[in-house]
N, C-alpha and C positions, 0 to 999 in steps of 0.2 A: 426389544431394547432393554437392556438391563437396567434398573434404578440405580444412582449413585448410593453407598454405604454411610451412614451414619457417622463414619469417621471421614471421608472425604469431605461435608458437607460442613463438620464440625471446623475441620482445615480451612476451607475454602471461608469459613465466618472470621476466623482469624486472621489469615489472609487480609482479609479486605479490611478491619480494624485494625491492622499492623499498618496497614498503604494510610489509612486516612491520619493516625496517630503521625505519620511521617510529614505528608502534608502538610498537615498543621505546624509542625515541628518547622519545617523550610519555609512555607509560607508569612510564618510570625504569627497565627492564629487569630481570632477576631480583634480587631481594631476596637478601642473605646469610644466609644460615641457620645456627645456631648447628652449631660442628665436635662431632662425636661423636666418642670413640676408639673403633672396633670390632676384635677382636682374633679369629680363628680360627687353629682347628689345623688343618694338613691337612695330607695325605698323598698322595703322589705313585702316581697312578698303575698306571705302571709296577714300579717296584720296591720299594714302600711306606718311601723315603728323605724323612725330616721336609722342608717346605718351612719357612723362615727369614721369617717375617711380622714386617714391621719395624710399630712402633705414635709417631704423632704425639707428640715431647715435650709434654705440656700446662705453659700458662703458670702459675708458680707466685708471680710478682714480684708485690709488694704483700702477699702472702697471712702470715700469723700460722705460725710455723715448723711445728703440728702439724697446721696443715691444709695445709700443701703437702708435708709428708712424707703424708699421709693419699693425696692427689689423685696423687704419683707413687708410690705402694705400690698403689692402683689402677688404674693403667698397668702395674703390670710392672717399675718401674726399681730399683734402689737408691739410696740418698740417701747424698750425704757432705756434711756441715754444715762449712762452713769462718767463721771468725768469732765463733764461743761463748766461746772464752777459757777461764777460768777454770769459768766457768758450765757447760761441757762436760764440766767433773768429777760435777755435779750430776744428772745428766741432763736426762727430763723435766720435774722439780721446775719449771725456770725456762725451761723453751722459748718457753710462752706470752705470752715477757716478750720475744721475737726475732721480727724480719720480714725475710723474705727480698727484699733488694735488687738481689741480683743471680743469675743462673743460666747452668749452661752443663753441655751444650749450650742452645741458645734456644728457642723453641715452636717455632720451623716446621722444625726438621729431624727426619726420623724415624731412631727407634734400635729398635734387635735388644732385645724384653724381655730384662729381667736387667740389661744394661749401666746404669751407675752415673751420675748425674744429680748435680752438684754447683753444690749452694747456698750464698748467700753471704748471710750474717745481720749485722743490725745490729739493738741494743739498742732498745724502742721506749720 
């Protein structure tokens, strides 16, 4: 039986990255899947010196001031409310009454747990 030729094989690789490119193309390609934050600890190796896992700011804009302090206290961050006013003498009393319009840093950049997360509240 004769071996297939170096150009039949090279075809035949083409072939089947042209079929899958196609696929994909009809199919609509992978689906976005909702982002999870996953956070571990771990330790090096070598000489058991902490590794620095940075974790996705999660987006807080739109969200009612005590569930985006709630959602970045479950990440790791610290919160600082810039915008309470007066109301900030109150504390929680009146949070529920704030929505967070603006943040920074933004969702897509990652931060080192602990570092501090600042939101910007307007009355609703």
């Amino acid at each position: 039986m004769k071996r297939p030729g170096w150009l039949a094989v090279a075809l035949a690789g083409a072939g089947g990255f042209f079929v899958g490119v196609l696929l994909m193309i009809l199919l609509g390609g992978p689906k976005d899947a909702p982002t999870k934050t996953v956070t571990t600890v771990a330790r090096s190796i070598t000489n058991g010196v902490g590794v620095v896992v940075k974790v996705r700011v999660p987006n807080v804009v739109g969200l009612p001031l005590p569930d985006a302090r709630d959602r970045l206290d479950a990440a790791g961050f610290e919160v600082d409310v810039d915008g309470l006013g007066i109301a900030g003498l109150f504390g929680q009393v009146f949070e529920g009454d704030f929505a967070v319009v603006a943040q920074d840093p933004g969702p897509t950049v990652f931060l080192v747990r602990g570092k501090t997360v600042t939101v910007r509240v307007d009355g609703t």
